[in-house]
VOGU-3710 file (C-alpha; in Angstrom, 3 decimals, decimal comma):
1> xxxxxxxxxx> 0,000/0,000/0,000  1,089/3,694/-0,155  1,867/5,999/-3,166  4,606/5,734/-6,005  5,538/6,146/-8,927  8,102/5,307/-12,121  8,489/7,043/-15,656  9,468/4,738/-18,328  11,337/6,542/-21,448  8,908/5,405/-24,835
11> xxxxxxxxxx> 11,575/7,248/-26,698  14,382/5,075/-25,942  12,250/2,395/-24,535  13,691/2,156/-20,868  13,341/3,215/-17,581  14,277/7,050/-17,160  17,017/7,251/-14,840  17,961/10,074/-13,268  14,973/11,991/-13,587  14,836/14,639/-11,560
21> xxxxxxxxxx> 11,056/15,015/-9,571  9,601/16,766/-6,757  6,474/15,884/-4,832  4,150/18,557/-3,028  1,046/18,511/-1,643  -1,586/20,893/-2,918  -4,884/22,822/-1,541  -6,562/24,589/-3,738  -3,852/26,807/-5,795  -1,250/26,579/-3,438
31> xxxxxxxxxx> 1,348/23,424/-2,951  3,626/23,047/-0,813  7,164/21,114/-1,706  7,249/17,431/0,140  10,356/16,241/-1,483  12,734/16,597/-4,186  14,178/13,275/-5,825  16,231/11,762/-8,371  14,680/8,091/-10,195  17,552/5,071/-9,748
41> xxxxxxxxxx> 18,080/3,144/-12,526  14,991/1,338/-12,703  13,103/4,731/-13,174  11,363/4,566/-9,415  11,992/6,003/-6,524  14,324/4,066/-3,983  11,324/4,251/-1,379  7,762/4,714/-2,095  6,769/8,956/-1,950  4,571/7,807/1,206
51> xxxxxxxxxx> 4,181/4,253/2,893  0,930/2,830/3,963  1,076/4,344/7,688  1,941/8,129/6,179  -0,249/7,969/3,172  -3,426/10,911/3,770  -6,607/11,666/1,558  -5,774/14,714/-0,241  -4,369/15,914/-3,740  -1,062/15,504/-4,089
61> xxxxxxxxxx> 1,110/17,284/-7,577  4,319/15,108/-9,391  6,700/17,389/-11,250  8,985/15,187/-13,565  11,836/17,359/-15,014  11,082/15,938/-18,938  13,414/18,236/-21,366  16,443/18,302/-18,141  16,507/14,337/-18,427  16,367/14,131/-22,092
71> xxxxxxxxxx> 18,803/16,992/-22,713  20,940/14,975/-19,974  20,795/11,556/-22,444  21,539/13,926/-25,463  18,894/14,349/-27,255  18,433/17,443/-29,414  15,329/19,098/-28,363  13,930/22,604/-29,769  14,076/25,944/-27,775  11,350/26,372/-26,534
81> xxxxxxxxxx> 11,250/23,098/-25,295  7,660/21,435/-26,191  7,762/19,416/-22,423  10,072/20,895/-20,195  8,148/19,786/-16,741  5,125/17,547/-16,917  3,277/17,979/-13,536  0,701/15,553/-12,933  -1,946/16,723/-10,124  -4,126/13,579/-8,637
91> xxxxxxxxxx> -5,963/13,115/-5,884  -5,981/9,893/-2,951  -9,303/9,553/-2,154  -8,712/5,707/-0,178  -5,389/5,947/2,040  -6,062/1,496/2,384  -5,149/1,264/-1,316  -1,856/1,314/-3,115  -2,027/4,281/-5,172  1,305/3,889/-8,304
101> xxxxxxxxxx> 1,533/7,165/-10,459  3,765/6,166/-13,564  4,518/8,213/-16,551  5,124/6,885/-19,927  6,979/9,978/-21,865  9,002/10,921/-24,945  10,010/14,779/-25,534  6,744/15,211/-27,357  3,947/12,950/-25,350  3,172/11,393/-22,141
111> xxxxxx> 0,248/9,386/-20,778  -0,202/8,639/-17,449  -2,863/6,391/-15,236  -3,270/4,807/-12,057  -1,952/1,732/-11,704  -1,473/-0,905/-9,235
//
Protein backbone atom coordinates (compact mmCIF):
# COMPACT_ATOMS: atom_id res chain seq x y z
CA UNK A 1 0.00 0.00 0.00
CA UNK A 2 1.09 3.69 -0.15
CA UNK A 3 1.87 6.00 -3.17
CA UNK A 4 4.61 5.73 -6.01
CA UNK A 5 5.54 6.15 -8.93
CA UNK A 6 8.10 5.31 -12.12
CA UNK A 7 8.49 7.04 -15.66
CA UNK A 8 9.47 4.74 -18.33
CA UNK A 9 11.34 6.54 -21.45
CA UNK A 10 8.91 5.41 -24.84
CA UNK A 11 11.58 7.25 -26.70
CA UNK A 12 14.38 5.07 -25.94
CA UNK A 13 12.25 2.40 -24.53
CA UNK A 14 13.69 2.16 -20.87
CA UNK A 15 13.34 3.22 -17.58
CA UNK A 16 14.28 7.05 -17.16
CA UNK A 17 17.02 7.25 -14.84
CA UNK A 18 17.96 10.07 -13.27
CA UNK A 19 14.97 11.99 -13.59
CA UNK A 20 14.84 14.64 -11.56
CA UNK A 21 11.06 15.01 -9.57
CA UNK A 22 9.60 16.77 -6.76
CA UNK A 23 6.47 15.88 -4.83
CA UNK A 24 4.15 18.56 -3.03
CA UNK A 25 1.05 18.51 -1.64
CA UNK A 26 -1.59 20.89 -2.92
CA UNK A 27 -4.88 22.82 -1.54
CA UNK A 28 -6.56 24.59 -3.74
CA UNK A 29 -3.85 26.81 -5.79
CA UNK A 30 -1.25 26.58 -3.44
CA UNK A 31 1.35 23.42 -2.95
CA UNK A 32 3.63 23.05 -0.81
CA UNK A 33 7.16 21.11 -1.71
CA UNK A 34 7.25 17.43 0.14
CA UNK A 35 10.36 16.24 -1.48
CA UNK A 36 12.73 16.60 -4.19
CA UNK A 37 14.18 13.27 -5.82
CA UNK A 38 16.23 11.76 -8.37
CA UNK A 39 14.68 8.09 -10.19
CA UNK A 40 17.55 5.07 -9.75
CA UNK A 41 18.08 3.14 -12.53
CA UNK A 42 14.99 1.34 -12.70
CA UNK A 43 13.10 4.73 -13.17
CA UNK A 44 11.36 4.57 -9.41
CA UNK A 45 11.99 6.00 -6.52
CA UNK A 46 14.32 4.07 -3.98
CA UNK A 47 11.32 4.25 -1.38
CA UNK A 48 7.76 4.71 -2.10
CA UNK A 49 6.77 8.96 -1.95
CA UNK A 50 4.57 7.81 1.21
CA UNK A 51 4.18 4.25 2.89
CA UNK A 52 0.93 2.83 3.96
CA UNK A 53 1.08 4.34 7.69
CA UNK A 54 1.94 8.13 6.18
CA UNK A 55 -0.25 7.97 3.17
CA UNK A 56 -3.43 10.91 3.77
CA UNK A 57 -6.61 11.67 1.56
CA UNK A 58 -5.77 14.71 -0.24
CA UNK A 59 -4.37 15.91 -3.74
CA UNK A 60 -1.06 15.50 -4.09
CA UNK A 61 1.11 17.28 -7.58
CA UNK A 62 4.32 15.11 -9.39
CA UNK A 63 6.70 17.39 -11.25
CA UNK A 64 8.99 15.19 -13.56
CA UNK A 65 11.84 17.36 -15.01
CA UNK A 66 11.08 15.94 -18.94
CA UNK A 67 13.41 18.24 -21.37
CA UNK A 68 16.44 18.30 -18.14
CA UNK A 69 16.51 14.34 -18.43
CA UNK A 70 16.37 14.13 -22.09
CA UNK A 71 18.80 16.99 -22.71
CA UNK A 72 20.94 14.97 -19.97
CA UNK A 73 20.79 11.56 -22.44
CA UNK A 74 21.54 13.93 -25.46
CA UNK A 75 18.89 14.35 -27.25
CA UNK A 76 18.43 17.44 -29.41
CA UNK A 77 15.33 19.10 -28.36
CA UNK A 78 13.93 22.60 -29.77
CA UNK A 79 14.08 25.94 -27.78
CA UNK A 80 11.35 26.37 -26.53
CA UNK A 81 11.25 23.10 -25.30
CA UNK A 82 7.66 21.44 -26.19
CA UNK A 83 7.76 19.42 -22.42
CA UNK A 84 10.07 20.89 -20.19
CA UNK A 85 8.15 19.79 -16.74
CA UNK A 86 5.12 17.55 -16.92
CA UNK A 87 3.28 17.98 -13.54
CA UNK A 88 0.70 15.55 -12.93
CA UNK A 89 -1.95 16.72 -10.12
CA UNK A 90 -4.13 13.58 -8.64
CA UNK A 91 -5.96 13.11 -5.88
CA UNK A 92 -5.98 9.89 -2.95
CA UNK A 93 -9.30 9.55 -2.15
CA UNK A 94 -8.71 5.71 -0.18
CA UNK A 95 -5.39 5.95 2.04
CA UNK A 96 -6.06 1.50 2.38
CA UNK A 97 -5.15 1.26 -1.32
CA UNK A 98 -1.86 1.31 -3.12
CA UNK A 99 -2.03 4.28 -5.17
CA UNK A 100 1.30 3.89 -8.30
CA UNK A 101 1.53 7.16 -10.46
CA UNK A 102 3.76 6.17 -13.56
CA UNK A 103 4.52 8.21 -16.55
CA UNK A 104 5.12 6.89 -19.93
CA UNK A 105 6.98 9.98 -21.87
CA UNK A 106 9.00 10.92 -24.94
CA UNK A 107 10.01 14.78 -25.53
CA UNK A 108 6.74 15.21 -27.36
CA UNK A 109 3.95 12.95 -25.35
CA UNK A 110 3.17 11.39 -22.14
CA UNK A 111 0.25 9.39 -20.78
CA UNK A 112 -0.20 8.64 -17.45
CA UNK A 113 -2.86 6.39 -15.24
CA UNK A 114 -3.27 4.81 -12.06
CA UNK A 115 -1.95 1.73 -11.70
CA UNK A 116 -1.47 -0.91 -9.23
Amino acid sequence: MGLSTHVLDTMHGCPAAGMAVEFYSTRGEAATLIRKLTLNSDGRTDAPLFDSASLRQGTYRLVFDVAGYFKARGVALPEPNFLGRVSLDFGVAHTDQHYHVPLLVSPWSYSTYRGS
